[in-house]
C-alpha positions in Angstrom: 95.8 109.6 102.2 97.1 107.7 105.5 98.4 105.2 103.2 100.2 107.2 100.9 101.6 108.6 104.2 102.6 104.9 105.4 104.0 104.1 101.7 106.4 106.8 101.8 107.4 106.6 104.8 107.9 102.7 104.8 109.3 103.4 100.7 111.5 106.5 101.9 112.4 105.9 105.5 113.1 102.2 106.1 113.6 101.2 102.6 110.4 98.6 102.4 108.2 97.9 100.2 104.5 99.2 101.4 100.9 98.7 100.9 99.9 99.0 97.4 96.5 97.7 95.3 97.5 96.1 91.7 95.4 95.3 88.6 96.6 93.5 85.3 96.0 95.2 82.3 94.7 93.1 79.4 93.1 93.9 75.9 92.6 97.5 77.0 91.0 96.8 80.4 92.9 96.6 83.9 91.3 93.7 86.1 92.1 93.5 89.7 89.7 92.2 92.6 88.2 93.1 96.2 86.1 93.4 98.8 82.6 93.2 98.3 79.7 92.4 101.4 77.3 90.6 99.1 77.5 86.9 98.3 79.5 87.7 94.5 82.6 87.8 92.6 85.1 90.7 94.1 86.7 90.5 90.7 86.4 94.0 88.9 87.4 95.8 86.2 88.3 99.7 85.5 89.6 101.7 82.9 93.6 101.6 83.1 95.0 103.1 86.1 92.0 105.1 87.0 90.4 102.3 89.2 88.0 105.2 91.3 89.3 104.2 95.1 92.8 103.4 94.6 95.7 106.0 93.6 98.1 105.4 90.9 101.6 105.0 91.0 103.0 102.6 88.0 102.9 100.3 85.5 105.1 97.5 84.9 104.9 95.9 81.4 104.4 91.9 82.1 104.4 91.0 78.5 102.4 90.4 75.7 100.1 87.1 76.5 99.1 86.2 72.9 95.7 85.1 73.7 92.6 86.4 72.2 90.0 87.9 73.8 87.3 85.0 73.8 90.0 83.3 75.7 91.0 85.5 78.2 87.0 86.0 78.5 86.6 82.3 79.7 89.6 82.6 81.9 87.9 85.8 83.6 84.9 83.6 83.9 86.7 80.7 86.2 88.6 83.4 88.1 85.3 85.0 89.1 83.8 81.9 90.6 87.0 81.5 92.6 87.4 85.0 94.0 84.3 86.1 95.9 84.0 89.5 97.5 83.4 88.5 101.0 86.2 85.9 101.1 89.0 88.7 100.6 91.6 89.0 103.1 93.9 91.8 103.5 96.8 89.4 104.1 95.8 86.1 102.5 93.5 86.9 100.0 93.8 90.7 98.1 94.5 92.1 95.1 98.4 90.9 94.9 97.2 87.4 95.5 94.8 87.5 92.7 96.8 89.6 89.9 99.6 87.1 90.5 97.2 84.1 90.0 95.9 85.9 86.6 99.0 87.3 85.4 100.0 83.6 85.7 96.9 82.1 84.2 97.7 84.6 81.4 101.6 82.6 80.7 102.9 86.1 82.1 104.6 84.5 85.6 104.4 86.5 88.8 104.0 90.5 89.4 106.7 92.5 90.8 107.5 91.3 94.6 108.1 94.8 96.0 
């Protein structure tokens, strides 16, 4: 709730961007990735736009990657192994950082820069 708070004000108020959480949504499944204590892969998936602690706001269509599912499967794999729960960051290493490296990874380019 505080953060919807900031976000509108900072959207509203001072014209800035604001603190949001993003996914990519491939094949039916939006994959994003966080925080996690134990010694594992923060990378997670939900059904679209109803990851449980985050709120929606929007979609922005990236484009269709053309790759089947086997292959975004063994992309998913690598990304795992590089994005480990405890090593997120809430300024270096979040959700942004990762859904730009996949959307990438997927021949899609970068997400929005808000």
């Amino acid at each position: 709730r505080s953060i919807s708070r900031l976000n509108k004000a900072l959207r509203d108020v001072l014209r800035l961007g604001g603190v949001f959480h993003t996914g990519v949504e491939v094949c039916g499944i939006e994959w994003s990735y966080g925080y996690c204590e134990e010694q594992r892969s923060g990378v997670f998936s939900s059904r679209p736009r109803q990851c449980p602690v985050h709120v929606y706001r929007e979609s922005v269509y990236l484009g269709d990657c053309g790759l089947g599912a086997l292959e975004i499967k063994s992309m998913l794999k690598l990304l795992r192994r590089e994005w480990m729960g405890p090593d997120y960051d809430l300024l270096r290493k979040n959700c942004n950082n990762f859904t730009t490296v996949f959307s990438n990874a997927l021949g899609l380019g970068d997400i929005p820069k808000w």
